[in-house]
Phi, psi and omega in degrees: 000134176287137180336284168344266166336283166331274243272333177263339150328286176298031192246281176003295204287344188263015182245342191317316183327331158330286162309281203296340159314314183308286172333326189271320175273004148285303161316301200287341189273305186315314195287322251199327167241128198265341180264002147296331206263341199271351193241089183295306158342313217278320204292334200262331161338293176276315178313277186333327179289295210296312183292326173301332180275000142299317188291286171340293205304288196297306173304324200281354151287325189273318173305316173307347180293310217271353196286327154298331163291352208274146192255079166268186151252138188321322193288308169329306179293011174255340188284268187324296198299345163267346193269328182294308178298330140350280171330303204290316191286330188294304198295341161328287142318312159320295180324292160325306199261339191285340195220038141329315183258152188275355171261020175316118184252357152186165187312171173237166174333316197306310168357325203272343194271009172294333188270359188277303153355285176293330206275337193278306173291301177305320180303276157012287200277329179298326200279264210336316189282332185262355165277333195259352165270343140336298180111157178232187167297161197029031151304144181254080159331139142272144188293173173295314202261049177077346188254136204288119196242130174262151182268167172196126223231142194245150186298159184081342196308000000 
């Protein structure tokens, strides 16, 4: 794993604490507050938040094994290696934020920043699918005349 990758890796594994905190407080709202328990809107919302931004969090981990393999441009891998966690904060937030109040009977304008999200994690995972159907370093190819040959990807690309 590239120095890069490691660095966004830990950034990751120290904000996930988060989610679980959403998560705990969430329970505790459920257990505990009636004008929480009374807006079934706002409960599918905040569930839906706390779980995308847990699930996201855990691919943008899993993605970072692969981005250094990707036949990218640095910037692209910097791209990839940001968009997903990215992501996790937008569609969350939409969620979070769209029913901010507790008598919310729908969502508000914030609702839009999921779709801002979702379009950044499909760019993200296509740049991220099509660097890695590219080839990467050290792939082993067979040649025109059948015989297995490594690729070599020149830095910077």
């Amino acid at each position: 794993m590239s120095p890069k990758s490691r660095r966004s890796a830990g950034t990751i594994l120290v904000i996930f604490p988060t989610a679980l905190f959403g998560g705990v407080s969430l329970l505790r709202m459920l257990m505990n507050d009636p004008a929480y328990q009374a807006n079934a809107l706002r409960q599918d919302l905040w569930r839906a938040g706390h779980a995308h931004a847990a699930v996201l969090l855990v691919l943008s981990l899993v993605l970072l094994r692969y981005v250094d393999e990707a036949n990218l441009s640095e910037r692209w891998k910097e791209f990839v290696r940001a968009a997903t966690p990215f992501s996790a904060i937008l569609i969350s937030a939409a969620f979070f934020l769209s029913v901010l109040s507790p008598d919310a009977t729908e969502p508000n304008r914030l609702i839009w920043l999921a779709f801002v999200g979702a379009a950044l994690l499909a760019t993200g995972l296509i740049a991220l699918g099509v660097g890695l159907l590219r080839g990467g370093k050290g792939d082993t190819v067979r040649g025109p005349d059948r015989k297995r040959q490594t690729t070599a990807v020149a830095e910077g690309d």
